[in-house]
C-alpha positions as CSV (number, residue, x, y, z in Angstrom):
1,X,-71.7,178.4,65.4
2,X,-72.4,175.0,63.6
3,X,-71.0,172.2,65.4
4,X,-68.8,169.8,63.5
5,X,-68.5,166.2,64.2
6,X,-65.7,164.0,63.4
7,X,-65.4,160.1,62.8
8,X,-61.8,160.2,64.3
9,X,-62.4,160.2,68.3
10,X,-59.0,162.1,69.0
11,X,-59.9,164.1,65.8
12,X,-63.4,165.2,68.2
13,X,-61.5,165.7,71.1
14,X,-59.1,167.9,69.4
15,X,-61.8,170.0,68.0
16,X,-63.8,170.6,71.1
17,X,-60.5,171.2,73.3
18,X,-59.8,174.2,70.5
19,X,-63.3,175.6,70.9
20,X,-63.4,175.4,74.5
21,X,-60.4,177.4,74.6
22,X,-61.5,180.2,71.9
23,X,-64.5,180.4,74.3
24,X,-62.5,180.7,77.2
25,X,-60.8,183.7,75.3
26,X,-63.7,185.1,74.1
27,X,-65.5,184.9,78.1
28,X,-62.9,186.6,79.5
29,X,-63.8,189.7,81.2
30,X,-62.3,193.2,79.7
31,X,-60.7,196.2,81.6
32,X,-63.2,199.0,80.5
33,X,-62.1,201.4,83.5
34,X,-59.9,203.2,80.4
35,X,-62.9,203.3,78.0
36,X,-65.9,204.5,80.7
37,X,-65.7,208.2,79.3
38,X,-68.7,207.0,76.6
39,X,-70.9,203.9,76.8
40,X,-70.3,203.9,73.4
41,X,-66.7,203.9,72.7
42,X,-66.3,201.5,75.6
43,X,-68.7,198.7,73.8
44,X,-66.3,198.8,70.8
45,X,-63.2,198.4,73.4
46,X,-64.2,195.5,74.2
47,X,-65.4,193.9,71.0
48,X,-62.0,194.7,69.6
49,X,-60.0,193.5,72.8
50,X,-61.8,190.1,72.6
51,X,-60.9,190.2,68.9
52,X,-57.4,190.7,69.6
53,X,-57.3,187.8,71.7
54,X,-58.7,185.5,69.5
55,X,-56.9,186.8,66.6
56,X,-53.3,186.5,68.5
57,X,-54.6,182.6,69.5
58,X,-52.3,179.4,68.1
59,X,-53.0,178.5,64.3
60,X,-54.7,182.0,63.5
61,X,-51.4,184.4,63.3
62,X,-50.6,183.3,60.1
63,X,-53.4,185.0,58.8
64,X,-52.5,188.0,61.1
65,X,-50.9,191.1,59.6
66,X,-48.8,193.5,61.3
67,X,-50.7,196.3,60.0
68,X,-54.2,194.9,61.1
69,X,-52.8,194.7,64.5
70,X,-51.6,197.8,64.4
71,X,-55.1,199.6,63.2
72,X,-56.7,197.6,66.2
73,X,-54.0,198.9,68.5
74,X,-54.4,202.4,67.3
75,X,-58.2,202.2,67.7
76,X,-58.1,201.3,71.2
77,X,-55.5,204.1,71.7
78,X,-58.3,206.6,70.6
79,X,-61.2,204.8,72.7
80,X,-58.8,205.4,75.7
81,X,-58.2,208.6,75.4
82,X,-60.6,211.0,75.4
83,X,-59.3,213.9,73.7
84,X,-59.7,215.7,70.5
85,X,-56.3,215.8,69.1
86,X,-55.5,219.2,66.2
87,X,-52.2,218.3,65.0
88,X,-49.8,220.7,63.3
89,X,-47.8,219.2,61.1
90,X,-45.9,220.1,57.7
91,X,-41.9,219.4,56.6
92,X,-39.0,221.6,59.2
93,X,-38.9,225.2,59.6
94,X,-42.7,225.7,58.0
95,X,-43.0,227.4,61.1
96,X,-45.6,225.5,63.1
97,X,-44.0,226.2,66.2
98,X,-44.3,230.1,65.2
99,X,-47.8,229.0,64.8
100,X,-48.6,227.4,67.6
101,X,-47.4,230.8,69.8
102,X,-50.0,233.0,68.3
103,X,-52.8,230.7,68.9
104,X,-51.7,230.2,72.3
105,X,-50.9,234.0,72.6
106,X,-47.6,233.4,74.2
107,X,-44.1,232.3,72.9
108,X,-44.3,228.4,74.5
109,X,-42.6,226.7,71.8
110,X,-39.1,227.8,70.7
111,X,-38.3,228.8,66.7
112,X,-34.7,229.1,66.4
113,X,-33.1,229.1,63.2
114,X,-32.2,224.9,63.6
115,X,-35.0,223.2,64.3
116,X,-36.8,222.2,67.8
117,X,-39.3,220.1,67.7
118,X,-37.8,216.0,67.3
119,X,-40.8,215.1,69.8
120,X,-44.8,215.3,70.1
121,X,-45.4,218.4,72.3
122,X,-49.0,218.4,73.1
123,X,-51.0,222.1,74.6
124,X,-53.9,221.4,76.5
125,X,-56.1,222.9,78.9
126,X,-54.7,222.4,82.8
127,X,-55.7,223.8,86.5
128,X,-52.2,224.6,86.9
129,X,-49.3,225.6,84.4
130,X,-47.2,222.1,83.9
131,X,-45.0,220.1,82.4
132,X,-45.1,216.3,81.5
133,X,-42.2,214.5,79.9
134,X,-41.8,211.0,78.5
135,X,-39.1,209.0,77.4
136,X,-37.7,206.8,75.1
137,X,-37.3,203.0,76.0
138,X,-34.3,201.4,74.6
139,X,-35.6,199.1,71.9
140,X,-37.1,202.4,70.4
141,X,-34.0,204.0,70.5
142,X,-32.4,201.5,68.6
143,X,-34.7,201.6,66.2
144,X,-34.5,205.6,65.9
145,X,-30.3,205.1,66.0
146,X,-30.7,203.0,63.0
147,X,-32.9,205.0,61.3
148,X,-30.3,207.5,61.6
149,X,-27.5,205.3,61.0
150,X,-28.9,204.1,57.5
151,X,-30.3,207.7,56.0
152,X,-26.8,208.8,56.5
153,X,-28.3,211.5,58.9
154,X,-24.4,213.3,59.0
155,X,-25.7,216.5,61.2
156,X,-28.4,214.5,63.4
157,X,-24.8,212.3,64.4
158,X,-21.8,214.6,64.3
159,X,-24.6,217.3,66.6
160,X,-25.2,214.1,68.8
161,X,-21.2,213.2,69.3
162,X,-20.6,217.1,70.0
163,X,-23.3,217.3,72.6
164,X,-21.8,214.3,74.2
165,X,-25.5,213.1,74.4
166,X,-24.2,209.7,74.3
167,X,-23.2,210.3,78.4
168,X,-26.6,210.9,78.9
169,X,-28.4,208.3,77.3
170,X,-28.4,205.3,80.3
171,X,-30.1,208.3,82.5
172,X,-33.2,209.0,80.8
173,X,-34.1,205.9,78.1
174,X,-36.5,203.6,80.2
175,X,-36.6,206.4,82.3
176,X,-40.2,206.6,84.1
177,X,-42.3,209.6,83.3
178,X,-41.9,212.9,84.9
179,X,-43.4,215.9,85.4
180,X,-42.6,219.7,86.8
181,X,-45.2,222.1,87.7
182,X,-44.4,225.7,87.1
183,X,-45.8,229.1,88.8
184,X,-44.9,231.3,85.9
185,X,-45.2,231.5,82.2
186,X,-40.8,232.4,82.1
187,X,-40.3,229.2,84.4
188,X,-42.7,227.0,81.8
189,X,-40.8,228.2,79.2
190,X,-37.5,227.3,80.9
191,X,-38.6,224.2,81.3
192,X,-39.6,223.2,77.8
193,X,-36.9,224.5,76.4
194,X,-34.9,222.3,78.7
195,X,-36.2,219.0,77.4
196,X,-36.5,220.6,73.4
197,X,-33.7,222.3,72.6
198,X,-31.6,221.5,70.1
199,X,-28.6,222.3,71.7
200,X,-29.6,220.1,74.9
201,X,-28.3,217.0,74.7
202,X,-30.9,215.4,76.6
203,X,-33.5,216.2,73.8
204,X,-32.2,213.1,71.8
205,X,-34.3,210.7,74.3
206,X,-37.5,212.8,74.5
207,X,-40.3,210.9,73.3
208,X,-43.0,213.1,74.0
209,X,-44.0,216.4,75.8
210,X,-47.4,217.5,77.6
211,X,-47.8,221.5,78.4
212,X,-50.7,221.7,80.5
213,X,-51.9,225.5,80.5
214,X,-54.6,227.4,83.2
215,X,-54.5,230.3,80.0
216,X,-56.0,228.1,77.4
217,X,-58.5,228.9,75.2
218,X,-59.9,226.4,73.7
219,X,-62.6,223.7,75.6
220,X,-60.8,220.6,78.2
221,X,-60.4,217.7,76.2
222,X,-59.0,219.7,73.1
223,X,-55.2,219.6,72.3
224,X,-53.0,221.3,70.1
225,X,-50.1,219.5,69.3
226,X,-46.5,220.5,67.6
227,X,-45.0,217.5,65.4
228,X,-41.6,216.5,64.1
229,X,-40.9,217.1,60.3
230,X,-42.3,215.3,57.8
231,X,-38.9,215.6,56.3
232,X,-37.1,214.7,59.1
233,X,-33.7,213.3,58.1
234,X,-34.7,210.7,61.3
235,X,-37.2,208.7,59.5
236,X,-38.4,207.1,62.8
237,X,-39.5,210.7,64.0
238,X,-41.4,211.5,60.8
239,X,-42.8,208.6,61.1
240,X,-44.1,209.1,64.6
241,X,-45.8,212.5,62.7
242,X,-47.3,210.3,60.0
243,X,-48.8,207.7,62.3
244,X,-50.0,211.1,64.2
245,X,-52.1,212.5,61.4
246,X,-53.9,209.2,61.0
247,X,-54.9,209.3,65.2
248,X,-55.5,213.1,65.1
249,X,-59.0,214.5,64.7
250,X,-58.2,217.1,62.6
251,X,-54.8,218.6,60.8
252,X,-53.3,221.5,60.1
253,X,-51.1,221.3,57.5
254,X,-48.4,223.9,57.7
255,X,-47.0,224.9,53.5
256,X,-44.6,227.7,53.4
257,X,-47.1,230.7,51.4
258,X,-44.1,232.0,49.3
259,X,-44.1,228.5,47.4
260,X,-46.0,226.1,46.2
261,X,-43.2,223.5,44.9
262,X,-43.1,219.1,44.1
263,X,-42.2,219.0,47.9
264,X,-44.6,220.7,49.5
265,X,-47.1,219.0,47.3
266,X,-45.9,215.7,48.0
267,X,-46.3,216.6,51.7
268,X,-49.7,217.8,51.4
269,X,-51.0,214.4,49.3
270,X,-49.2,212.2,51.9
271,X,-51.5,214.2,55.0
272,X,-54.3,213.1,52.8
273,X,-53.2,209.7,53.0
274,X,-52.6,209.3,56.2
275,X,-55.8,211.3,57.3
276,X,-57.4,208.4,55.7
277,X,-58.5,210.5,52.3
278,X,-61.1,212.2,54.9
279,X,-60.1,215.5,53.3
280,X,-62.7,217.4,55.5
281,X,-60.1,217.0,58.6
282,X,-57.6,218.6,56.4
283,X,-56.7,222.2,56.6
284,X,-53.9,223.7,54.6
285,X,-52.3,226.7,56.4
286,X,-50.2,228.6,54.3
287,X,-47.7,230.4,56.8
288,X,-45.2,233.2,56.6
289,X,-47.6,235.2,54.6
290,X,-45.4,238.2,55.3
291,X,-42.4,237.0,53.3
292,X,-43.9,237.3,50.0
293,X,-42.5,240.6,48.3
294,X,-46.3,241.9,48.1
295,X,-47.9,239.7,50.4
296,X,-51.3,241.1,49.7
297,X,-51.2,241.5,45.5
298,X,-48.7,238.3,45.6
299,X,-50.9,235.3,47.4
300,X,-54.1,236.5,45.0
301,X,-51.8,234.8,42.4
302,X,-50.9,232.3,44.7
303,X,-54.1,230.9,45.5
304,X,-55.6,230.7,42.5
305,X,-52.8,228.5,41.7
306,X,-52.8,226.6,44.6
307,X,-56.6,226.0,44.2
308,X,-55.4,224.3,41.1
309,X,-53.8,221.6,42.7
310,X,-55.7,221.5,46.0
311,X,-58.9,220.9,44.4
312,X,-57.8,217.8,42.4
313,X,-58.5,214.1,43.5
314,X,-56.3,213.3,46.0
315,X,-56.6,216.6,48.0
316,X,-59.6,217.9,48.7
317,X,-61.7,217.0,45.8
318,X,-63.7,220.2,45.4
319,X,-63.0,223.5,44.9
320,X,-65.7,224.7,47.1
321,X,-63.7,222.5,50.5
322,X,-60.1,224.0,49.2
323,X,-61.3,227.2,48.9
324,X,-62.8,226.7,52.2
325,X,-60.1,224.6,54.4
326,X,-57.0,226.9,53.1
327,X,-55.8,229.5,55.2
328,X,-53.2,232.4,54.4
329,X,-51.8,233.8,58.1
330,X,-48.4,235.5,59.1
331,X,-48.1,234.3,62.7
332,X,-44.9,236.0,63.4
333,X,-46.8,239.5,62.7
334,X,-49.4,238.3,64.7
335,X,-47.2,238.0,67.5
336,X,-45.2,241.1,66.4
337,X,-48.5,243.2,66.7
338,X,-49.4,241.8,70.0
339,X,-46.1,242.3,71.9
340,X,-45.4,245.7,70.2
341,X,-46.1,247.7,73.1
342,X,-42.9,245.6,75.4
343,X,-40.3,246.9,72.3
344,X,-41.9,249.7,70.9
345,X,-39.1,252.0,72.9
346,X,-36.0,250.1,72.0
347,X,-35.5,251.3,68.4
348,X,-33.0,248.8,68.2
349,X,-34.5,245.8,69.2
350,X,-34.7,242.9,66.9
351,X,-38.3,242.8,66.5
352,X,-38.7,246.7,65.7
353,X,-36.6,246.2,62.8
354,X,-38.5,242.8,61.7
355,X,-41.8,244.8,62.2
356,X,-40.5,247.9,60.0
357,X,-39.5,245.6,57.4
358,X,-43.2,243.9,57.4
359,X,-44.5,247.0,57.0
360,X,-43.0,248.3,54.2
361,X,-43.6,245.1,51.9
362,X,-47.8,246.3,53.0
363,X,-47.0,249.9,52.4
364,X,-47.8,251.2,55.7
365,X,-46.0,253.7,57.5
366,X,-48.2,254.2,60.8
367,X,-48.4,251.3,62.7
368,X,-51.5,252.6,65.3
369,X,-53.7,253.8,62.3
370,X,-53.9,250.7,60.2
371,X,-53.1,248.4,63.7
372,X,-56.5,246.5,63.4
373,X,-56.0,245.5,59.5
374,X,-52.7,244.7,60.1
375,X,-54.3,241.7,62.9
376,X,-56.9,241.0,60.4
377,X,-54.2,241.1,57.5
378,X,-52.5,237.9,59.5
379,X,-55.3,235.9,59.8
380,X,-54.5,234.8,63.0
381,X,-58.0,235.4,64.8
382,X,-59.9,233.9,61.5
383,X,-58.1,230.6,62.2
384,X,-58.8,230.8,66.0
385,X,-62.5,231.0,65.3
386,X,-62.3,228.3,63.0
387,X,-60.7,226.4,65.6
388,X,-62.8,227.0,68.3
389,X,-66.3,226.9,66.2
390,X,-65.6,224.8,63.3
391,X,-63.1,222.0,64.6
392,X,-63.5,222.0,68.1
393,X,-67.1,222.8,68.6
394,X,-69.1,219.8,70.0
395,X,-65.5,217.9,69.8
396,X,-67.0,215.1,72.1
397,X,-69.7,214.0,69.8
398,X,-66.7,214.8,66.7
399,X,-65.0,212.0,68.8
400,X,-67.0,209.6,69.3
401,X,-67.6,209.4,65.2
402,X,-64.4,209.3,64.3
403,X,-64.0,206.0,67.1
404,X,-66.7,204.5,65.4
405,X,-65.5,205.2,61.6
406,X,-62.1,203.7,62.7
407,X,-64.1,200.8,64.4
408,X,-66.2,199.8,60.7
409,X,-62.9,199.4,59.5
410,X,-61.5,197.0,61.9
411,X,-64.6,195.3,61.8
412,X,-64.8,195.2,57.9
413,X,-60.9,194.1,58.5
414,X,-61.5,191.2,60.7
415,X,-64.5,190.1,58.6
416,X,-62.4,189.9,55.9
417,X,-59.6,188.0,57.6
418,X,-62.1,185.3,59.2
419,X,-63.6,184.5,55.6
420,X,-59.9,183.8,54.5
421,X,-59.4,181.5,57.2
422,X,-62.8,180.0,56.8
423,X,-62.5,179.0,53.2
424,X,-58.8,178.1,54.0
425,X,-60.1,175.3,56.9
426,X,-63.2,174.3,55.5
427,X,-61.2,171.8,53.3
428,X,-59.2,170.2,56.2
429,X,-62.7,170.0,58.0
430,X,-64.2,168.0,54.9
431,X,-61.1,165.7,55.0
432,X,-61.3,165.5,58.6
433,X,-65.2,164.6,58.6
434,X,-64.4,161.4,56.4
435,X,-62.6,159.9,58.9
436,X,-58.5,159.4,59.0
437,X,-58.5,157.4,55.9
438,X,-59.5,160.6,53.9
439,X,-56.5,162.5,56.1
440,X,-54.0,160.1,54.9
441,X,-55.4,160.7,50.9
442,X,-55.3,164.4,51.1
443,X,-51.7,164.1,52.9
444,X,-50.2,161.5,50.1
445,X,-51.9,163.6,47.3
446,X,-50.4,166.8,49.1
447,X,-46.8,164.6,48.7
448,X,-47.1,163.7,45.4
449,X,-47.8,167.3,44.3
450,X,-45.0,168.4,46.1
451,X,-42.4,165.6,44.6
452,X,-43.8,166.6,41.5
453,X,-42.9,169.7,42.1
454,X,-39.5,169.0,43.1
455,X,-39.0,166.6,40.0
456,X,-40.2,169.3,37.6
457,X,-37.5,172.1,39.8
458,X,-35.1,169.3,39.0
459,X,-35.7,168.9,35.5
460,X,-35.8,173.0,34.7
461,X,-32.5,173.4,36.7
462,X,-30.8,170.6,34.8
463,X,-32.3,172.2,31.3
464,X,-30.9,176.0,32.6
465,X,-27.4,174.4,32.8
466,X,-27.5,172.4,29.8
467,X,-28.4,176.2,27.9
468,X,-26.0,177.5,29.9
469,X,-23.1,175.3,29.0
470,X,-24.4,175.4,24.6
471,X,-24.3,179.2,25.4
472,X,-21.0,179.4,26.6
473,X,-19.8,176.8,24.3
474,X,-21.3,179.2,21.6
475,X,-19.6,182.0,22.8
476,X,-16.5,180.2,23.3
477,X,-16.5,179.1,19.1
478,X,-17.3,183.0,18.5
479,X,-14.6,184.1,20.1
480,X,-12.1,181.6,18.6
481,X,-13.3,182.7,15.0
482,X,-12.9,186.1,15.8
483,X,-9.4,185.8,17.2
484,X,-8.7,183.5,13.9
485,X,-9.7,186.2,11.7
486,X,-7.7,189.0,13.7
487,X,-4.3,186.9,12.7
């Protein structure tokens, strides 16, 4: 750093009591104990937390903006965490949760009719079956209550006041993490449905939701994880989904296969934005294949035109990557098929019926013959293998360059920022080199600039009123010579 001498002695003292302290700042030692998973990762931790420091020092916020702060903050969120997030995420009732239950081959996550998931509910791999639940603090349920409050969410309220929610509320925000462990798959679910449900009223304050499962088939360190709709009428919790996709290591973006309309389009484009326009991340999963009329005749025509858009600029950019990253599946099928043997008997049961009308829109009549195309038909254990071997093989190393893209940015960002406060000082440092004669210039030629200023704001206001008054005065004698003429 060049060192800078001043005539002025307080001027000198000033300067090197400033740099002693942005050295001090700089010296201190970091907490890397979060960041020791990769030698790596943890060396750009502590870069960026010494950054942070200085940046949030006396005389630089002014050049701060919230969103650089934020991109720092969500950096060392990723170097502290050493997981490999796949998030599902698409607008409410595109059925991700349906999703999620066949690729965990068990129905975890509920998918009645209104919808469930207004929290982050992460899968991952656990030594025991468990439950982890966090909370809301109060200033972010302020925020969320406005939110609410000014989109004129009617249903998200009125459901809130008949729940009587608002009794709960002082028991859970702030409320310290907690967590339930569970001997059985029936008690798990019990227990996420508890905190999830739509008709619990203590789902309002649920922030986010950890499942950890002993039957999970995917490698420890990778999670699955269930978002709020990206058309929430709650813009706080679709917000929470948007800032999601641009932490998340890959996406799976969930687009209803019977329709390709503006809105699912306009969700699709805003993934890619938020994934950063790093389309290879991006995977568009077109779900409830079984609803078309002729699901297998009907999404030929629908991919071709799907491809149309999905290639363009914006999406994926190629037709090769959208042919490749888009998936067709019918996860309730899926899960039909593979439960059919517990309702086969009960010709009544809900799920007979659902499967008999599947079948007849594929033109099959016996379900054991054509059992194994019906599973391939779905799709199901295509996307699993792409999963397991495309996304979240060698997701360590996958990791680790997805820190260090995120960290060139923040670098680039804070480059930027210093050269704007650099050329912005290096003028007061000229001034300040001549001694405090040149001060006192540059301060009275910065004071008559600004009286000129003020003198010229004086002069235009004075000439606006004059116009004004001719112009009414005008107006006035027009109006007169019309009434004259009306007599």
């Amino acid at each position: 750093m060049e060192t800078i001498r001043f005539k002025n002695t307080e001027l000198q003292k000033m300067y090197d009591r400033k740099v002693e302290e942005l050295k001090i700042l700089a010296d201190r030692p970091v907490d890397s104990s979060p960041y020791l998973w990769d030698k790596t990762v943890a060396r750009y931790a502590a870069t960026i937390k010494k950054a942070q420091r200085l940046l949030a020092a006396d005389g630089m916020k002014d050049y701060i903006t919230t969103g650089m702060m934020k991109n720092l903050g969500k950096l060392l969120d990723m170097c502290s965490d050493a997981e490999f997030h796949i998030a599902l995420v698409g607008t409410i009732k595109a059925g991700k949760s349906t999703l999620i239950n066949a690729l965990l081959g068990y129905e975890y996550a509920s998918t009645e009719v209104t919808p469930e998931t207004a929290a982050l509910t992460k899968f991952k791999r656990a030594g025991t079956d468990y439950i982890r639940v966090s909370f809301y603090t109060k200033e972010e349920w302020a925020e969320l209550w406005k939110s609410a409050e000014d989109a004129g969410a009617k249903v998200f309220l009125e459901e809130y006041r008949q729940l009587k929610a608002d009794d709960e509320k002082r028991k859970w925000l702030d409320r310290r993490r907690i967590q339930a462990d569970c001997s059985t798959k029936k008690k798990l679910v019990q227990e996420i449905t508890r905190w999830t449900s739509s008709r619990s009223p203590v789902h309002y304050f649920v922030k986010e939701v950890e499942v950890g499962l002993k039957d999970f088939d995917l490698p420890e360190g990778v999670v699955l994880v269930d978002t709020p709709g990206l058309d929430d009428i709650v813009e706080y919790r679709s917000n929470i989904t948007r800032d999601y996709i641009d932490r998340a290591n890959a996406v799976l973006v969930c687009v209803k296969a019977d329709a390709l309309t503006g809105q699912e389009m306009g969700t699709i484009f805003s993934v890619f934005s938020n994934a950063r326009y790093h389309p290879e991340k991006v995977f568009i999963i077109a779900t409830q294949l079984d609803t078309l009329n002729r699901p297998e005749e009907n999404w030929k025509h629908q991919e071709r035109e799907w491809m149309k858009h999905l290639s363009r600029k914006g999406a994926f950019g190629s037709q090769g990557l959208a042919e490749r990253n888009t998936i067709p599946v019918s996860a309730y099928l899926y899960t039909l098929l593979k439960g059919y043997d517990t309702y086969a008997q009960d010709e009544d049961s809900e799920k007979n019926w659902d499967l008999e009308s599947i079948l007849l829109k594929l033109r099959v009549r016996n379900i054991h013959e054509n059992y194994d195309r019906l599973c391939s038909f779905t799709n199901i254990d295509k996307l699993k293998r792409v999963i397991k071997d495309d996304i979240a093989e060698h997701h360590k190393e996958k990791l680790r360059e997805d820190v260090e893209g995120r960290y060139l940015e923040c670098r680039e960002e804070i480059q930027s920022c210093m050269k704007r406060i650099r050329e912005d000082q290096e003028d007061i440092i000229r001034a300040s080199r001549g001694g405090i004669e040149e001060i006192q210039k540059k301060q009275e030629e910065f004071t008559r600039k600004y009286e000129d200023a003020k003198k010229d704001k004086k002069e235009l206001e004075a000439f606006i009123s004059k116009l004004h008054r001719m112009t009414q005065e005008r107006a006035d004698e027009l109006e007169r010579a019309i009434r004259s003429t009306g007599r």
